[in-house]
C-alpha positions as CSV (number, residue, x, y, z in Angstrom):
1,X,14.2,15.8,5.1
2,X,16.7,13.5,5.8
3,X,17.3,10.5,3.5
4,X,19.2,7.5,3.5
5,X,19.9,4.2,1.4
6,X,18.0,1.0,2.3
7,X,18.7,-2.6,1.6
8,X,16.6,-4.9,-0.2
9,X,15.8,-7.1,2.9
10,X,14.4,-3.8,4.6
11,X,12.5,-3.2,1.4
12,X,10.7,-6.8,1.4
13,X,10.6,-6.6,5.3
14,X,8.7,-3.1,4.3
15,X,6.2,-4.7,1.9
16,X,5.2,-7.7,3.9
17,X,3.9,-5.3,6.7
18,X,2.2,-3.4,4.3
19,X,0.4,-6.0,2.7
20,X,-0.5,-7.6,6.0
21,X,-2.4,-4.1,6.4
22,X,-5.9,-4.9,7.6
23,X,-9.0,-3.9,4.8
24,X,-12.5,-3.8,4.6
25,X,-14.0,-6.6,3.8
26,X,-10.3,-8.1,3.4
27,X,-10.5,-6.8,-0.5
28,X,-6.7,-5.5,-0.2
29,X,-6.7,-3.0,-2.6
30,X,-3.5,-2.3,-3.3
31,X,-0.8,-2.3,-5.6
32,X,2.8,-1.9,-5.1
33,X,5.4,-0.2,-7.4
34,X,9.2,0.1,-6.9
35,X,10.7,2.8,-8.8
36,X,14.8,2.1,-9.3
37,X,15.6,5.3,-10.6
38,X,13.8,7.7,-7.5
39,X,14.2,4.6,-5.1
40,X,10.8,5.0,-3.8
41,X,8.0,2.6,-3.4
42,X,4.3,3.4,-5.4
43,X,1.2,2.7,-3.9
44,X,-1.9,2.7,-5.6
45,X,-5.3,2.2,-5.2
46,X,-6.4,-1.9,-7.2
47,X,-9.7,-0.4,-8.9
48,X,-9.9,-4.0,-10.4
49,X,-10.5,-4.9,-5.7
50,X,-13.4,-1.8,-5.5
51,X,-16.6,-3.6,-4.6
52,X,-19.0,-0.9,-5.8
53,X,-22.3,-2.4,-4.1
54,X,-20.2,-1.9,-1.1
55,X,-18.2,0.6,-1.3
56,X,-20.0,3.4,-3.9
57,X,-18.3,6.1,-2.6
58,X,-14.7,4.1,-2.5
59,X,-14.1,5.5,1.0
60,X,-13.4,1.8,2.3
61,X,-10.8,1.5,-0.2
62,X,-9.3,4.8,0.3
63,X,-8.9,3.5,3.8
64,X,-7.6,0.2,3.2
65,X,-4.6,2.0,1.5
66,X,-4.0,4.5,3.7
67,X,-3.7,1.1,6.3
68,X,-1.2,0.0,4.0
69,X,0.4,3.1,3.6
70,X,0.8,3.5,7.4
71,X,2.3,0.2,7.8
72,X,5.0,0.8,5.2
73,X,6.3,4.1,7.0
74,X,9.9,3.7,7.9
């Protein structure tokens, strides 16, 4: 795989389309994580977002992410 260096200002351009992701019930259940040293970006899965009477099986947050994952692709 290929890899190159990317400025901040693609970085925050990156993140603002992945929060504007679209989720179920608009519970956004993510969290972002920059890691300096491997230069990637974390997502993870907000447990504190899950709505349980909802979602029991979490599958609608599991989606929501991946929504936010696919808008962060470069």
């Amino acid at each position: 795989m290929q890899t190159r260096e990317v400025d901040a200002t693609a970085v925050q351009t990156l993140l603002a389309a992945a929060v504007a992701a679209p989720s179920v019930h608009n519970t956004q259940p993510w969290r972002f994580g920059l890691d300096a040293d491997s230069r990637t970006i974390e997502v993870h899965a907000d447990h504190a977002r899950w709505l349980p009477a909802a979602d029991p099986g979490r599958r609608a947050q599991h989606l929501s992410v991946g929504a936010a994952v696919l808008n962060l692709r470069l």
